[in-house]
N, C-alpha and C positions, 0 to 999 in steps of 0.2 A: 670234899665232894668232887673236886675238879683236881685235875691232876697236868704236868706238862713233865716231856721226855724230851732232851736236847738227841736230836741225831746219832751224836759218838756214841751214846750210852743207852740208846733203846736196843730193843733184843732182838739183832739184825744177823746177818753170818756172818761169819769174819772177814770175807774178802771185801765185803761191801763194809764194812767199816773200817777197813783198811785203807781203802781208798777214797773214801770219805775224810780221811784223817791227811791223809797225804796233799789231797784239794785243798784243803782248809789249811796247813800247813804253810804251802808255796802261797798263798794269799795274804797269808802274815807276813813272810819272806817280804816279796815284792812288794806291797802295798802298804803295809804299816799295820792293815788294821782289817779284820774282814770285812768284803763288799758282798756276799752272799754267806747266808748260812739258813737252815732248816730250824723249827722248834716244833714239839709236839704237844696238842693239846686233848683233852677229853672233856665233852658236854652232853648232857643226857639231852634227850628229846624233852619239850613240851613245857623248859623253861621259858620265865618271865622275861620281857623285854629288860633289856639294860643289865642284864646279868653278869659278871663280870667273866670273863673266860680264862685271862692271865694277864701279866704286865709281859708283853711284848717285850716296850724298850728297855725294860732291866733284864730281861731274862738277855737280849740281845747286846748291852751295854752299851745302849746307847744314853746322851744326853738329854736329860727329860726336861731342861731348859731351852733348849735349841728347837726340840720339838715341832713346835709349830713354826715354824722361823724355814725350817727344811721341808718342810710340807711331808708332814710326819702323817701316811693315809693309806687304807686297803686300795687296792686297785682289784673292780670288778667287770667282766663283761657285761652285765646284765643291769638294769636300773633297779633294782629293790636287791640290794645287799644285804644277806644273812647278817653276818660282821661286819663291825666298824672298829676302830682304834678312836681312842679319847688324844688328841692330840696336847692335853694340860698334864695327864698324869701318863702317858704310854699305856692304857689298859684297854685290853681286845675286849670289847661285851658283846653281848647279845643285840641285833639292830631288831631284829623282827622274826614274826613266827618261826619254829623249829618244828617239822612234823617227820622224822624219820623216815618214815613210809612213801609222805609225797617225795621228800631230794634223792632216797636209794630205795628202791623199788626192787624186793627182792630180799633175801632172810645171811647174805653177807653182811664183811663188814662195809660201814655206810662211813665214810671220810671226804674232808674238804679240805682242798688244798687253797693257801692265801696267798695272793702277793703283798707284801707289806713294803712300800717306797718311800725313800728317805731321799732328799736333795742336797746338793752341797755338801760333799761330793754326791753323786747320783748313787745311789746302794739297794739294790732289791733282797728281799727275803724271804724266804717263802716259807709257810706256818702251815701246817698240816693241822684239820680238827678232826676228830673222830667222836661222829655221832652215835651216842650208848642208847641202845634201846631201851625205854620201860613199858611195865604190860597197862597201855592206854586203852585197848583193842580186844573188845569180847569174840568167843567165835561167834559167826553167823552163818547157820545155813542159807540156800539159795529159794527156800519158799517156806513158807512155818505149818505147812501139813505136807505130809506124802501116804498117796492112797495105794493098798493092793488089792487085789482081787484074786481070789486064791480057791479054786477048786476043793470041794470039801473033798474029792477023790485025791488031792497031790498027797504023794507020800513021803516021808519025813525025811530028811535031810538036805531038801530043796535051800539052795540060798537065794534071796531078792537084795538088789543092792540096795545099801539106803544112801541119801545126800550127803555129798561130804560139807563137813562145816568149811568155812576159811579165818582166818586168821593172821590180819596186817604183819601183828607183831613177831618177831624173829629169836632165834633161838630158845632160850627155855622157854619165853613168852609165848611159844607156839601153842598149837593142840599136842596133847599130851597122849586123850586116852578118849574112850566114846563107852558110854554107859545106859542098859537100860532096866527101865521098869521090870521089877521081877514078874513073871505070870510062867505058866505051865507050857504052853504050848512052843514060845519062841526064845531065843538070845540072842546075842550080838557079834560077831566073827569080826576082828581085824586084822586088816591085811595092809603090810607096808609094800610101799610102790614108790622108790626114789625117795625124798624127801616127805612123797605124802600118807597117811593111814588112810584107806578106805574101807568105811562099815559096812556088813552084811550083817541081815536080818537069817536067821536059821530055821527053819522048821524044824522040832524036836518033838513035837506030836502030833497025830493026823487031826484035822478041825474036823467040826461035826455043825454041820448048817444047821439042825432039829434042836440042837442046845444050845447055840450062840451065833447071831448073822453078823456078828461085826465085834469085832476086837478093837479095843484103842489101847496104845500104851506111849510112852515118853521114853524119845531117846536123847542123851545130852554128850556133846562134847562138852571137855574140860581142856584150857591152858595150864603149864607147867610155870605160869607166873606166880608171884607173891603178891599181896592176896589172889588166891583163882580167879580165875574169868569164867564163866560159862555161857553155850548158847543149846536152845532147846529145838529138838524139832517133834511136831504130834504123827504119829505113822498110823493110819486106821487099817486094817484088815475086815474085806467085805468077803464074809463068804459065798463061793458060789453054787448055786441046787444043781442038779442035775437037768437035764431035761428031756423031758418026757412025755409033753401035753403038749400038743399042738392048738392053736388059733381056733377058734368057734366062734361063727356070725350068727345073728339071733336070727335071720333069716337065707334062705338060700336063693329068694329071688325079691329083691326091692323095683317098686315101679313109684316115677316121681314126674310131675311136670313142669318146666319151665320156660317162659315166655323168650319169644325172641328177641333179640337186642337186650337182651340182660348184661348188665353193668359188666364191663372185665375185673376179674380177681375175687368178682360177688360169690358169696356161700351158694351152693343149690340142696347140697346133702352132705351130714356127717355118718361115716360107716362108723361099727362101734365092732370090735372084737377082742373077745377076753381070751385070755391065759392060765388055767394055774399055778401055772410054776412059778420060781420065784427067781427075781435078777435079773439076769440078761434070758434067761430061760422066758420068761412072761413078758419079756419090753418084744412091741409088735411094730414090726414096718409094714405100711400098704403099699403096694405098685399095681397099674393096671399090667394086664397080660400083652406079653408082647406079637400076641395075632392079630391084636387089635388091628382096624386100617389108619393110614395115618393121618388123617382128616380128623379122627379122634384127640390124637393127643395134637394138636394143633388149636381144637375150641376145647377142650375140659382137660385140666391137671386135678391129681390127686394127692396130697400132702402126705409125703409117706411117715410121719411121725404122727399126726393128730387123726388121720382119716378123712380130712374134708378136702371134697370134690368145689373145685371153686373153676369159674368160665376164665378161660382164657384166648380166646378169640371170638371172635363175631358170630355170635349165632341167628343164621338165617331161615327163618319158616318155609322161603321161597325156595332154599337149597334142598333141605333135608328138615326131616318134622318129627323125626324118631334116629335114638342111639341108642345103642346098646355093649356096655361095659363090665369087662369080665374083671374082678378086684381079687387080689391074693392081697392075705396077710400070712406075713413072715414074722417069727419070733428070732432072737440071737442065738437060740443055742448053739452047739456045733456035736451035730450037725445040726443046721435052722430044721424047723417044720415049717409046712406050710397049711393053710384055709382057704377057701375059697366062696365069692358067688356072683351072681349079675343084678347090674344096676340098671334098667331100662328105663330108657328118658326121653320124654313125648313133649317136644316142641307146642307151645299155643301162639298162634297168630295175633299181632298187634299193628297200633298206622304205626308203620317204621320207614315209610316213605314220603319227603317232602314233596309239593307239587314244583313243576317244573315250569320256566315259563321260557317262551322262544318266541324270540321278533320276527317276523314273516320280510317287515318292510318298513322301514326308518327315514326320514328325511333329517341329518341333522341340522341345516339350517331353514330356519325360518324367518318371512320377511315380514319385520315389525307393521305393515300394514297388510297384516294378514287377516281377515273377517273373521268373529267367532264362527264356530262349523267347522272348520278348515282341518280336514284329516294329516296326520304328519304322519303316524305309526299302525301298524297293523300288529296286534300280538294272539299266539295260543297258548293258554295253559294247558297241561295234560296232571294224571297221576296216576302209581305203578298201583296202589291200592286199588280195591272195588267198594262195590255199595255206598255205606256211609263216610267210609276213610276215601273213598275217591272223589266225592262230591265238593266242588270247587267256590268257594266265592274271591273273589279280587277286585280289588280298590289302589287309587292312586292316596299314597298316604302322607304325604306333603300338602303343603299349601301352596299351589301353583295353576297359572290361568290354563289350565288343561284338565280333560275327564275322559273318565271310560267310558264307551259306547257298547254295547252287545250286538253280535250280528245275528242273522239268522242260524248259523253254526254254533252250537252249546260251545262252549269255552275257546271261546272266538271273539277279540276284540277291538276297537278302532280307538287311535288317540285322538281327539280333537281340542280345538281349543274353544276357551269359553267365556273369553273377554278380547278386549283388545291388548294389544301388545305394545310397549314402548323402550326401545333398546335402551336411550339415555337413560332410563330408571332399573332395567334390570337389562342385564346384554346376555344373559346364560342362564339356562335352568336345569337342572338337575332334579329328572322326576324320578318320583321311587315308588316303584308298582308293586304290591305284597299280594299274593296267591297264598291262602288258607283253605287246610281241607277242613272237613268236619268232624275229623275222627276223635278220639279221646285218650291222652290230649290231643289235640288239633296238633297239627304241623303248617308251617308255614315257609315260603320264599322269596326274596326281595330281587328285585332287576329295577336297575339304574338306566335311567336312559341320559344323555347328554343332550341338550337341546341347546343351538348357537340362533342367536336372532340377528338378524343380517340387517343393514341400516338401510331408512329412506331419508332424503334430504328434507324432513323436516323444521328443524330448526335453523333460523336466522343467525346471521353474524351479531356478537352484541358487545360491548365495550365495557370495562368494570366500572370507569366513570365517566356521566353524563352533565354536563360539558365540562369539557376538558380545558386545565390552566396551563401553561407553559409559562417560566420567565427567561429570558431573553436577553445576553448583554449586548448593545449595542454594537455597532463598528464589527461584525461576526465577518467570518471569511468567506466570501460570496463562492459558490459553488460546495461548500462543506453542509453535512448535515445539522440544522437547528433542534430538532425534536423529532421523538419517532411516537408510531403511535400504532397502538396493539388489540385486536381483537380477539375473541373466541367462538368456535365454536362446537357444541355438543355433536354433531355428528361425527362420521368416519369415512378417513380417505376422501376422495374428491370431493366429498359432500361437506368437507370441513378443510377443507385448499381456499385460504383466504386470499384476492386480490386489495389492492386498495386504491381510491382515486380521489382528487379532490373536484367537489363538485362547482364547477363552472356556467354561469349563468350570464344574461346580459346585465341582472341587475349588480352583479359583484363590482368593485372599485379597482383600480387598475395593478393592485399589490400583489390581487392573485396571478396574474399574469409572471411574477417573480418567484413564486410555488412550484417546487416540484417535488412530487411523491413517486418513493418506490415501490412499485403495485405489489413488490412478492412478502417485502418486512415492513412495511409502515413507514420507511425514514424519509423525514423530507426535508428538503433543502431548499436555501435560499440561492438564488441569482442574482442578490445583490446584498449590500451591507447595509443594517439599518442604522438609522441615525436617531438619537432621541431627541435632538430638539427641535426636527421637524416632525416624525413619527412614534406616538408613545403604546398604542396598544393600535390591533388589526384581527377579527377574526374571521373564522372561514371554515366550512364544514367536508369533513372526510368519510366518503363512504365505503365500507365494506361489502365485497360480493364473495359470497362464496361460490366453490363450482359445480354445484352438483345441477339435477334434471327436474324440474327449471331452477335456475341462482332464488337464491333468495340475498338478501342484501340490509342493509341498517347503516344508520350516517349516525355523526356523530359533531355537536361545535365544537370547535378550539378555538381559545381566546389565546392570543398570546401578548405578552405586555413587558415592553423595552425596557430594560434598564440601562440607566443613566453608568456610563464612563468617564473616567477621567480623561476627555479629550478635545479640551478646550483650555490654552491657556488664559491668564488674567489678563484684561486690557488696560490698558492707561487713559481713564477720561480726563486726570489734570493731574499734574502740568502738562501741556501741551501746548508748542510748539508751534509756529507758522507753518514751520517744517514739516510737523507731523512726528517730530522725536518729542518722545518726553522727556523732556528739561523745560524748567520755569525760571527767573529770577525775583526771588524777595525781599524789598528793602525793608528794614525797622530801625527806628530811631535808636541810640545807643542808649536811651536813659528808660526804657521797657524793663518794667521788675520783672522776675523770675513768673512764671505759667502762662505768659504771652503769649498767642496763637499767634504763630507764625504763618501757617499756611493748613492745609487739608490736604491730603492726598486722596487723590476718588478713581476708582477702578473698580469690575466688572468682571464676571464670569459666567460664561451657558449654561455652565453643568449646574446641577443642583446638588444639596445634601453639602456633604462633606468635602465633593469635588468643587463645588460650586461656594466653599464657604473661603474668607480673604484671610489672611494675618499677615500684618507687617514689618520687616526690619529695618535698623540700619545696619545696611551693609558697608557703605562707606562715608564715614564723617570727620572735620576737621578736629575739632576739640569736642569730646564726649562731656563733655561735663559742662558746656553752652545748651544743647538741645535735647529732646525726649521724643520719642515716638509710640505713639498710641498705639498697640499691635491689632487693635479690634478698631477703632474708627481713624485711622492714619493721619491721626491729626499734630502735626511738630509743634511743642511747644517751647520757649526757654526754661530751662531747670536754673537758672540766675540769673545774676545784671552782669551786665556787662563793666567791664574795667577798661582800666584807660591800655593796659598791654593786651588785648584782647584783639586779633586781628580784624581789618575792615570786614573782610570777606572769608565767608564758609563755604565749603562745597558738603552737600548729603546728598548719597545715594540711598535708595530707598527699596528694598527687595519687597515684594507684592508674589504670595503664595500660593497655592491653594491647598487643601488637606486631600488631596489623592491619594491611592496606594503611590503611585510615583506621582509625585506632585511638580504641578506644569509651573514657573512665575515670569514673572517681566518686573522691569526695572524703571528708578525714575529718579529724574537729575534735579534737586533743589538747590538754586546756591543763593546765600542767604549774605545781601550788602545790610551793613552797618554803618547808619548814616546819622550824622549832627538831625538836630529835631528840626533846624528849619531847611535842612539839604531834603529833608523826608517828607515836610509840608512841599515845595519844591516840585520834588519828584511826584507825590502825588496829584501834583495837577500835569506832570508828564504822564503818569499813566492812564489819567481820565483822556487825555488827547489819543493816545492808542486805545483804547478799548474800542473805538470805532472801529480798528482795524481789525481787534480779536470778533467783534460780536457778527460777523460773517459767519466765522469756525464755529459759533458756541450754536449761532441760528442752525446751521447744519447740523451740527450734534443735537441738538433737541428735537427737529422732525424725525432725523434714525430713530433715536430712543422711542419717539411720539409713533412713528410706523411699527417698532417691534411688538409694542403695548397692543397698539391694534391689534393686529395678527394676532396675538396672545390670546385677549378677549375671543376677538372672532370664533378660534377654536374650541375656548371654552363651550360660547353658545351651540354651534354647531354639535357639540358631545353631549351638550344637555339635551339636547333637539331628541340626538339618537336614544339618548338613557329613553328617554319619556315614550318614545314610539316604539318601544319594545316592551312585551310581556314580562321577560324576565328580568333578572337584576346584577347579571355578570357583565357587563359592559359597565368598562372606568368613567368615573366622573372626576373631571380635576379641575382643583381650587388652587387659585394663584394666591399664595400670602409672601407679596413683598415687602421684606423688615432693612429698607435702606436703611444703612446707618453709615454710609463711605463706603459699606465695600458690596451693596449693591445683594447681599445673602438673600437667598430667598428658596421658599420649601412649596410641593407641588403634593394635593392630595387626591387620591382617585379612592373609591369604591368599585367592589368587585362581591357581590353578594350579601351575605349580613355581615361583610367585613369591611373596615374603611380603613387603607393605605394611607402612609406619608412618608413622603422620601423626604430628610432632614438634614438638617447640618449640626456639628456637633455643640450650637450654643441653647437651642432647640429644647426647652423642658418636654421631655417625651412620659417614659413610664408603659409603655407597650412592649409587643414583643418583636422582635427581629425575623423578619420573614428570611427563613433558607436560600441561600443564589440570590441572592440581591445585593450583594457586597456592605453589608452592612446598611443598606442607606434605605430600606424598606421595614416601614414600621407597622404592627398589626393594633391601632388603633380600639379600644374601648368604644362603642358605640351608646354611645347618651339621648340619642333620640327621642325617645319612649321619656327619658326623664325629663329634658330639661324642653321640651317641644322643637325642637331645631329643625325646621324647615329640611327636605333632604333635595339635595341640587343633581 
């Protein structure tokens, strides 16, 4: 089936294989061994993938071991390669479709030239295939009917040409021959033209329209393949009449009428005219006459195949109320006839006019303390109709504090309004006035009017909350802003331009005098720092004015309430000193078993909560494994006994904290003699002889503490004073719970509405919530009142 021709030996002309032999010659010479050579191959079209074509590397003599080792491969320009080489056995097959037609285009020969590359050494080859056509490919003509039309007057030996069939396939596969159906009257004439045959159809008797109006017969191409191909085409022959009979309209004058403003493209009249004849002799076209004026064909077209007259522009009663149309019909013969008549068309009147509405006189703004009454607009309707189509009613058809008024003048009207007006609830209105005639249908038209309500300084300044909480750390930067505070208000422009001030009286307390507010935003500042453990809450009232004609104005309380800083360090109430340093000296007997209280350290701090709670170290001791320090009530104990190597004397420093964010301490000097038990008896009646001289310091130290208490109460009563001589229930009340235990801790609780505060320290069983800005140290207390009856202070 497949065939291959080596170069020297295909059927070439002598000089070309002469030289071909002489190439290939001096390549033996020099090289040993050819590096180029040519092979030929033959493969039919429309074979299967993997087909084999030939063995390459035997036909070439190459080594079919080395193979793939040399990269034994087609080289193609293209990604989808017809051919491939098997690089295990050297055999060329088929890679992919093979369609003659699509790779050579055209009825030559169809050849593909390979490069075939071998490596080591480098060797190109190049393998020519020659693609064999077979008949895959029927004719096809270019449409599967062809129609004539043929004069029963043509006389016999007229030719018509018929379609040429086509035919992919090449050489004998081509079209061979074109045959048709036997019948009397036609046959088939072919005619070569280059490479192609084209059919004629021949007239060989004249037709007769009276004995047959249509001819069909079958014409076929046939290919010169094995098995044939054929393709068919149907050719009808229409005969044509003569003609003789001109167009007749059933009447020579039609009269019709139709309303104005009739739909565009709507039916008004179908004209109807017949023909006897037959074919193109009886097919009629209408056109109106070209005398027509041209206002005509501008509102009425006439379909010149069906006869219908359909509107194509505006038809006005008010223009014109009558037309008259002159209509030919034309048949095809040749020469055409013509028919003729008039189509007269009487306009009827309809409401084709909306009413119109016009503002005379508009105010767009209006002032929200406008009285009902109050005219803003003047409007007229009119309408182009008469009688019944002109008769007008109009209504405002919204829902808005405005209505129509009638004047003395028929369709003449005044806007007014018919409530009162309130910009903060509606600032714009958008009225829509509709003008209806009466006619059938009614027509109708809308006018919008814009209505802008202008502001009066009605409304007051007001505040979103009633009284206002502020908290506050202490020790703030005197001249910076504490708090701002915000008003609103509903009106516009100067009538909502808020000032602010705080309101100063003789009964106010001397704090306000440290207030200062910025009249334009609210921010107010302090002129001094506050301190919380003289001052813990202070309030005071800010009033808002706005600008408008007259102000109007609204206050507001603020409460504001100190929080506690870490800004007190811890004191040393013992040891202490003649001096005034704290350092102590304490003897104990050497024979004192281990958990001996050696001494207490007692120390103090302002702050409350966490800043105000103690914890104690040693920072510096002689032997750690003699003494213990209490970190919660500072009290030195021995952790053993003492031994006979143990020295007389200790020195402990003692650090004293407190839990701040940065926490403040102070420090304290214990040094601790070890003394024989009757050196200790001894000494203790040395020390009852000095306590004469400490109990001075200690009398002094207990009126301070005795003065502070005071004051402490004092202010309590004085806050409870206030709480109770007020209405409301935002002014703090504070409870002093002191839990001495050495380090003096202590928690401070206020009330501030149905909420009760407590500033704590962290040994404090709480179970509340953490107030915002209060550094942790502000708790939102559970209120038990109600349940457990608890007095409220």
């Amino acid at each position: 089936m497949f065939s291959w021709i080596r170069m020297a030996s295909g059927k070439r002309s002598p000089m070309k294989d002469y030289s071909w032999i002489v190439i290939y010659s001096a390549l033996v010479l020099f090289v040993g061994k050819p590096s180029l050579a040519q092979i030929r191959y033959s493969v039919p079209e429309e074979v299967k993938d993997g087909t084999v074509v030939g063995n390459v590397a035997k036909d070439l003599g190459l080594d079919i071991v080395s193979l793939r080792d040399r990269r034994f491969r087609v080289v193609s320009e293209t990604k989808d390669s017809v051919f491939e080489v098997n690089p295990d056995n050297g055999a060329l097959y088929v890679h992919s479709h093979i369609d003659r037609e699509e790779l050579c285009q055209g009825s030559g020969s169809c050849q593909m030239e390979l490069k075939i590359l071998v490596e080591n050494p480098l060797e190109i080859h190049y393998v020519v295939v020659e693609i064999t056509d077979v008949n895959d490919h029927s004719p096809i003509f270019p449409e599967n009917e062809q129609i004539f039309e043929i004069g029963e007057q043509t006389l016999p030996g007229q030719r018509f040409q018929l379609h040429s069939a086509r035919d992919p396939d090449a050489g004998i596969n081509s079209i061979r021959t074109y045959t048709l159906t036997p019948n009397e009257h036609f046959e088939i004439n072919i005619r070569q033209r280059e490479a192609n045959k084209l059919p004629f159809l021949v007239l060989k008797k004249s037709l007769d329209r009276e004995q047959l109006k249509k001819h069909t017969m079958l014409v076929t191409a046939v290919d010169g393949g094995k098995p044939q191909r054929s393709g068919t085409l149907n050719v009808s022959i229409i005969v044509l009449d003569s003609n003789d009979n001109k167009p007749i309209f059933t009447q020579e004058v039609y009269e019709i009428t139709v309303q104005e403003n009739a739909p565009i493209r709507s039916s008004i009249f179908q004209m109807n005219a017949t023909d006897p004849d037959e074919g193109t002799n009886g097919e009629i076209e209408y056109t109106l006459a070209k005398t027509l004026m041209r206002e005509v064909f501008d509102i009425f077209e006439l379909d010149k195949l069906s006869g219908e007259i359909r509107v194509k522009g505006l038809v006005d009663y008010e223009e014109n109320n009558i037309y008259e149309l002159d209509v030919q019909a034309l048949d095809k013969g040749t020469p055409p006839l013509t028919g003729e008549c008039r189509v007269i068309i009487k306009i009827t009147d309809v409401n084709d006019n909306a009413p119109e509405i016009e503002v005379t006189s508009l105010s767009n703004t209006v002032s929200e303390a406008s009285k009902p009454g109050t005219i803003i607009s003047l409007i007229r309707v009119r309408d182009k109709d008469s009688g019944v189509n002109g008769k007008i009613i109009s209504q405002i058809t919204n829902d808005v504090p405005f209505e129509l008024k009638p004047s003395y003048k028929e369709n003449t009207y005044s806007i007014v309004t018919k409530g009162l007006l309130d910009r903060e609830k509606v600032s714009f209105y958008e009225i829509t006035i509709k003008a209806t005639d009466c006619g059938e249908p009614p027509l109708s038209t809308l006018k919008t009017l814009n209505i802008q309500i202008s502001d009066v300084n009605d409304n007051s300044p007001h505040f979103q909350h009633s009284p206002l909480e502020f908290y506050l750390i202490e020790n703030n930067v005197a001249g910076q802003s504490i708090l701002s505070v915000s008003a609103t208000d509903d009106d516009l422009d100067n009538n909502a331009v808020i000032s602010y001030h705080i309101a100063r009286d003789g009964s106010q307390n001397d704090i306000m005098s440290f207030l200062n507010i910025n009249s334009d935003n609210g921010h107010i500042t302090a002129l001094k720092s506050f301190d919380f453990e003289t001052l813990k809450t202070f309030q005071f009232q800010v009033v808002a004015t706005d600008s408008g004609t007259p102000s109007l104005s609204n206050n507001v309380t603020v409460n504001v309430f100190i929080l506690d800083q870490n800004d007190n360090a811890p004191v040393i109430l013992y040891p202490l000193s003649s001096n005034g340093s704290a350092e102590g000296v304490e003897e104990i007997p050497r024979n004192v078993n281990a958990g001996h209280l050696v001494t207490k350290v007692r120390a103090y701090d302002a702050d409350i909560g966490y800043n105000g709670w103690l914890l104690f170290s040693l920072q510096e001791v002689t032997d750690h494994s003699l003494f213990g320090l209490d970190r919660y009530t500072g009290q030195i104990r021995t952790l053993r006994s003492f031994t006979e190597t143990d020295e007389a004397e200790h020195k402990l420093v003692i650090l004293v904290k407190d839990n701040g964010n940065v926490s403040l301490s102070a420090t304290a000097t214990v040094v601790v003699k070890v003394v024989e038990p009757k050196e200790a008896f001894a000494a203790s009646d040395v020390k009852s002889a000095s306590k004469d001289d400490d109990s001075n310091v200690t009398f002094y130290l207990m009126i301070t503490l005795g003065s502070v208490s005071a004051l402490f109460i004092i202010s309590i009563i004085v806050l409870i004073a206030m709480q109770c001589s007020k209405s409301t229930d935002y002014t703090s009340k504070y409870l002093e719970d002191k839990n001495y235990d050495g380090t003096l801790c202590h928690s401070i609780q206020y009330r501030s509405g149905d909420k009760r505060y407590m500033l704590v320290g962290p040994r404090m069983s709480i179970g509340s919530t953490i107030v915002p800005g209060s550094n942790a140290n502000t708790l939102v207390l559970p209120d038990r009142r109600k349940a457990s009856g608890e007095v409220r202070l």
